[in-house]
N, C-alpha and C positions, 0 to 999 in steps of 0.2 A: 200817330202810328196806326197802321189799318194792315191787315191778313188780309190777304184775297185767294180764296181756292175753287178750285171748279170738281167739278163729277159730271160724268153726261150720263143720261138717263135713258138705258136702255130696257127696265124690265118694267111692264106693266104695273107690280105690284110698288114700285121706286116712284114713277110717274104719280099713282094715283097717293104718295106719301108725300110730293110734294106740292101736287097740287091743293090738298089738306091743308097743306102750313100755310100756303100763301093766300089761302083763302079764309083762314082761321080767324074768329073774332078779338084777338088778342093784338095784332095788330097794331102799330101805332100809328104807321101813316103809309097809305099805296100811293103808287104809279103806275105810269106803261110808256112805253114804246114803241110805235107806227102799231099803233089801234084807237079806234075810234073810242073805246071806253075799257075798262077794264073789267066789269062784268062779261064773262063768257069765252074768257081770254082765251083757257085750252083748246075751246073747238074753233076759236079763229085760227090757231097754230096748227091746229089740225086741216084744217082744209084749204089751208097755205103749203103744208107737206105734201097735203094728197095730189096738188095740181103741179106738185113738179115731179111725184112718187118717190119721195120721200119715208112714205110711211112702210116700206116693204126694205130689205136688205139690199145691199147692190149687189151682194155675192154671197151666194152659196153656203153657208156655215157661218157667217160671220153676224157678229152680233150689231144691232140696228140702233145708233143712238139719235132719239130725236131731238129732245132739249139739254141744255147744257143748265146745269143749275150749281152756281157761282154765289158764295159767300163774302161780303165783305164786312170782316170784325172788326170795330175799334176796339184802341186800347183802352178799358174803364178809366182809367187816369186821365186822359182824352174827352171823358162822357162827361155832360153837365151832372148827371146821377152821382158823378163821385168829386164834384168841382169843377171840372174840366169845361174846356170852352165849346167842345162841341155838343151843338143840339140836335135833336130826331133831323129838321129840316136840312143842317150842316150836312147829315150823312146820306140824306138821299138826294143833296143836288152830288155831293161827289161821289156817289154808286153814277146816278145817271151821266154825269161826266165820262166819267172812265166806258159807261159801256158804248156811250155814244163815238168814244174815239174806235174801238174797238171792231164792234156790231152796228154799225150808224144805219143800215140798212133793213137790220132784222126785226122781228118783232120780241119785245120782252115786254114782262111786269118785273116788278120790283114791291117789297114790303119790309118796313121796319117791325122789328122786335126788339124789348127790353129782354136779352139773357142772363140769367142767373147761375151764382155758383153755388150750388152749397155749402161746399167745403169752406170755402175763403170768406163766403156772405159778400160778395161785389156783385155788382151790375154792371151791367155794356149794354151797348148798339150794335145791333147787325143788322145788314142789308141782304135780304137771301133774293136772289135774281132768278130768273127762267127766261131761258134764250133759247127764241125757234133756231131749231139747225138750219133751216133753209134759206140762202139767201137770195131773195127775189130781184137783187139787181142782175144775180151770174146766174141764178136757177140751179145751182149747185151748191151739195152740202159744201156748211162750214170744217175745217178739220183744222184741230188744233194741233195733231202730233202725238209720238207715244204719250203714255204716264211718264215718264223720265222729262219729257220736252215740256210739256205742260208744268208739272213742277215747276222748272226755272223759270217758265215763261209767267207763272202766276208770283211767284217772288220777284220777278222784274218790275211786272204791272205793280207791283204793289209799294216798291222804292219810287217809283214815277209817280205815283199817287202823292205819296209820304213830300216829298219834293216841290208836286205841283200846288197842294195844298200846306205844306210848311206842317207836316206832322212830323215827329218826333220817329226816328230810323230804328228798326226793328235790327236790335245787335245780336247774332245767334249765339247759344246758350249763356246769355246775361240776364238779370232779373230787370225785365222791360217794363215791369207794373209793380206799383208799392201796393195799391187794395186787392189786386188778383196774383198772389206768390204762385211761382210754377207748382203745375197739380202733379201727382204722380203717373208714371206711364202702366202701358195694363199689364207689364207684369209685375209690375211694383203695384196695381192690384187683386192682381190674384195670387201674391205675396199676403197681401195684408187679411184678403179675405177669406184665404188658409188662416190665418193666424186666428182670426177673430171666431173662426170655428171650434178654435181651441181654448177659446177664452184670454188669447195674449192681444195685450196693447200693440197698435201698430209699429212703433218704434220698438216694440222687444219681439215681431211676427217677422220683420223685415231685416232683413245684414246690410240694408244699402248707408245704415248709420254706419255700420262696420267699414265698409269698403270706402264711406268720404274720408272718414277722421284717419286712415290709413294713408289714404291718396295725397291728402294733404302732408301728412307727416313727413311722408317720400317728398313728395315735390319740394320741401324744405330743404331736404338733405340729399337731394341731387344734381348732379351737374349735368346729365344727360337722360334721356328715354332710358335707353338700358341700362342706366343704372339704377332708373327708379325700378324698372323691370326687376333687378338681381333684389333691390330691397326687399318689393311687397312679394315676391316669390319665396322670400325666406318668411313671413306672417300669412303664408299660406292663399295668397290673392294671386292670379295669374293676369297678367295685363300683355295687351297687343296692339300692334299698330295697323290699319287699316284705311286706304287711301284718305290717308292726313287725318284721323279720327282715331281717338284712342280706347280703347274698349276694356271692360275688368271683369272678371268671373272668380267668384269667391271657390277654392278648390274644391271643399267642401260639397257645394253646391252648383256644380259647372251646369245645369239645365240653363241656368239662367244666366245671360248677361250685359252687359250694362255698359251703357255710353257713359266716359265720365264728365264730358262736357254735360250731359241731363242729368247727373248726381250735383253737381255743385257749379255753378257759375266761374269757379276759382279755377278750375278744372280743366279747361274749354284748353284747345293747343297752343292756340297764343297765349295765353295766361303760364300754361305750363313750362313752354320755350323760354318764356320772358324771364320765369323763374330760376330755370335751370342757368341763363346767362346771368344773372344774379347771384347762387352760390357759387357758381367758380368764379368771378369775382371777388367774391368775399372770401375766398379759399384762397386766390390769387394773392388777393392782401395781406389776409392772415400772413400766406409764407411769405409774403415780402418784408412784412412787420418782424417776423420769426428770423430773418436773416439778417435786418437792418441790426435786431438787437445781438444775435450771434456775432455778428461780425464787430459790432460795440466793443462786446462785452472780450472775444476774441485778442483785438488790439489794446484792449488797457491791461491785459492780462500779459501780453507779448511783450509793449513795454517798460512793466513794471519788473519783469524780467530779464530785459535788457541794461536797465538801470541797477538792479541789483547783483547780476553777474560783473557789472563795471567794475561798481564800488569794491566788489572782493575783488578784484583785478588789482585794481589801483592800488589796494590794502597789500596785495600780496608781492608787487611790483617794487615797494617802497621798500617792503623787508628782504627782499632779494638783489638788493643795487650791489652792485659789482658783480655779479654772473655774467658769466662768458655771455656773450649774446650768442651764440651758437647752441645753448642750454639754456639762455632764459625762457619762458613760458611766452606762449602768442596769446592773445585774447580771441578767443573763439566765441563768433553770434551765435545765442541761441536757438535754434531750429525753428524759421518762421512757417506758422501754418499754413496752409496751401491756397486757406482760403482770403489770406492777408498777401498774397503774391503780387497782386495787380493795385496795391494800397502807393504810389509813386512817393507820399507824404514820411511813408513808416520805413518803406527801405531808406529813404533819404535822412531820418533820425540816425537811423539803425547804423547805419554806414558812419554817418559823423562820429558814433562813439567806439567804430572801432578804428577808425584815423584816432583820436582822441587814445584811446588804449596804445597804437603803435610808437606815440610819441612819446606816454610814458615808457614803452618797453627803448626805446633811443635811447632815454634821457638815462636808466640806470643800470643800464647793462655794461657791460666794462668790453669796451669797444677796442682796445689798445690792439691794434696793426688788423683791427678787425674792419672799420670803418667799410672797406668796400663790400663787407657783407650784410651790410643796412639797409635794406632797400629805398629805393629812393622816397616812395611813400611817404614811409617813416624818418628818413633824412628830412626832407624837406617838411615835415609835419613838428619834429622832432630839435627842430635849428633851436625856436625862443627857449628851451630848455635847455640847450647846452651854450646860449650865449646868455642865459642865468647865471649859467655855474660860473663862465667865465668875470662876470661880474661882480659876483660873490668874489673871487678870488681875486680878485684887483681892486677889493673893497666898496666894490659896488652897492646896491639897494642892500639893506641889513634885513634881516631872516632866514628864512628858512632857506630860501632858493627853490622851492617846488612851485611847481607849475599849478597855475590856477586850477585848472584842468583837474588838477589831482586831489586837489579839497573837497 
């Protein structure tokens, strides 16, 4: 994985700060590009500009960039310095690689340095470049494009790199290096170094502990943007969205604020998105689990109801035999709930036992010149019970003569 960034170098005192570094004895290993040597490289670049004039503005107010000077960082994880496979020589055949596809015409030097972090105590390789603007194949400046074009255009060069040499893909706001952890940004140091004036530890100078372990809480327990919005709005953090980037300002302290993909890796929109389709899932489930058992618990409660409304039916059917049927009692189902409506299993119980009810009401109701007011239902539900009795009565099967049904 390698960074690649440029700056062009328009102010004498910038010019004379990089030609310092690249001449510096610290150094690990130089080069160049279409020059005879690398001693005296400036004033060859210079009198390559001055023969096409180059070294003056081309208009009126505008500011005059002569060298472009382009950093290419590996990732320390990358560097033999922390294990990694590549070496000083690994990094400036692919600096010169890249610039040869690039500038194949121009003139550059190139030099390696070993940089250091304080904070984190890792090392890296960097390849810092200086490229004459002039190009002697067209005699006209190079131009790269605004600050905005160049940006993309140095993240592109820099995935073609990662690709061409099989390094490792620079993922934005992911922890890309295990020995160099993301460093803080400058106002999370000028956070800290308020803080330290005061004698407080970084982490008790700074809120941005505050505003992750919140951010995170939210994204837990949300299903969308705005409503992690409404959460950390209620713990006093205002959050917003900004062409696809999410941004947080503690209320308290609105001077300040904060990308939350650079507070935490977890943070980043795809992390967040992915998450939020995660709790309404598991919210989804929840209620599906919550209805699955409602509806459970629902129907054995309905027909534990409908079995016990029977049985007193049947009890009360037997002590009333001989009532007019026109006064005996109907068996009325008990009020199914609404949410057991589309159950086809339970209506289809539910119904059997109250056929099963109309038959006892046939069988003991005292039917005499009543018959044609029996519905057929119950006629026909009601027949094996009154061709019991008849059996009974012409000494048929001994006992009782009640219907199975009614035990």
């Amino acid at each position: 994985m390698s960074i690649l960034t440029n700056k062009g170098v328009t102010s004498g005192a910038y010019q004379k700060n990089v030609e310092k570094y690249i001449n510096c004895d610290t150094a690990i290993l130089r080069d160049y590009q279409n020059l005879h040597r690398f001693e005296g490289w400036e004033k060859k670049m210079w009198r390559e500009r001055e023969m096409f004039g180059h070294n003056t503005v081309s208009r009126q107010g505008a500011k005059n960039t002569v060298l472009y000077h382009q950093i290419l960082a590996f990732n320390p994880d990358d560097c033999d310095l922390n294990g990694g496979g590549i070496t000083p020589e690994k990094c400036m055949e692919i600096a010169k690689d890249c610039i040869g596809n690039y500038y194949k015409s121009h003139q550059a030097v190139f030099v390696l340095h070993k940089e250091s972090c304080e904070s984190s105590g890792s090392d890296r390789y960097a390849v810092h470049i200086a490229i004459n603007r002039s190009d002697p194949d067209t005699g006209i400046r190079y131009d790269i494009g605004t600050s905005k074009k160049i940006k993309a255009e140095m993240a592109r060069r820099g995935r073609e790199i990662g690709k061409r040499w099989d390094l490792k893909e620079v993922v934005p706001g992911e922890p890309n290096s295990v020995s160099h952890p993301r460093q803080p940004s400058r106002v999370e140091k000028e956070i800290i170094a308020r803080g330290k004036e005061q004698g407080l530890a970084p982490e008790d100078a700074s809120y941005r502990a505050y505003l992750i372990s919140s951010a995170l809480v939210a994204k837990n327990r949300s299903v969308s943007f705005e409503n992690m919005k409404e959460y950390l709005g209620k713990h006093g953090i205002k959050i917003e969205e900004r062409n696809g980037r999410y941004y947080a300002r503690d209320a308290e302290n609105p001077k300040y604020e904060f990308n939350l993909a650079k507070l935490s890796p977890a943070l980043t929109p795809q992390k967040l998105n992915a998450a939020f389709g995660m709790v309404q899932i598991a919210k989804d489930l929840k209620s599906e689990k919550m209805s699955a058992a409602r509806i459970a618990e629902l129907t054995e409660k309905y027909t534990a109801k409908v079995e016990s409304t029977y049985r007193e039916y049947a009890k009360a059917a037997r002590a009333a035999e001989g009532t007019p049927l026109t006064k005996f009692p109907e068996y009325l189902l008990p009020q199914m709930p609404i949410e057991l409506k589309d159950n086809p299993d339970l209506i289809s119980d539910s119904l059997r036992r109250k056929l099963d009810a109309d038959s006892l009401r046939a069988k003991y109701a005292c039917k005499k010149g009543l018959v044609e007011d029996v519905s057929p239902l119950a006629r026909r539900s009601g027949s094996s019970g009154d061709e019991g009795s008849r059996a009974q009565s012409h000494g048929g099967e001994k006992g009782t003569g009640k219907d199975r049904r009614d035990r």
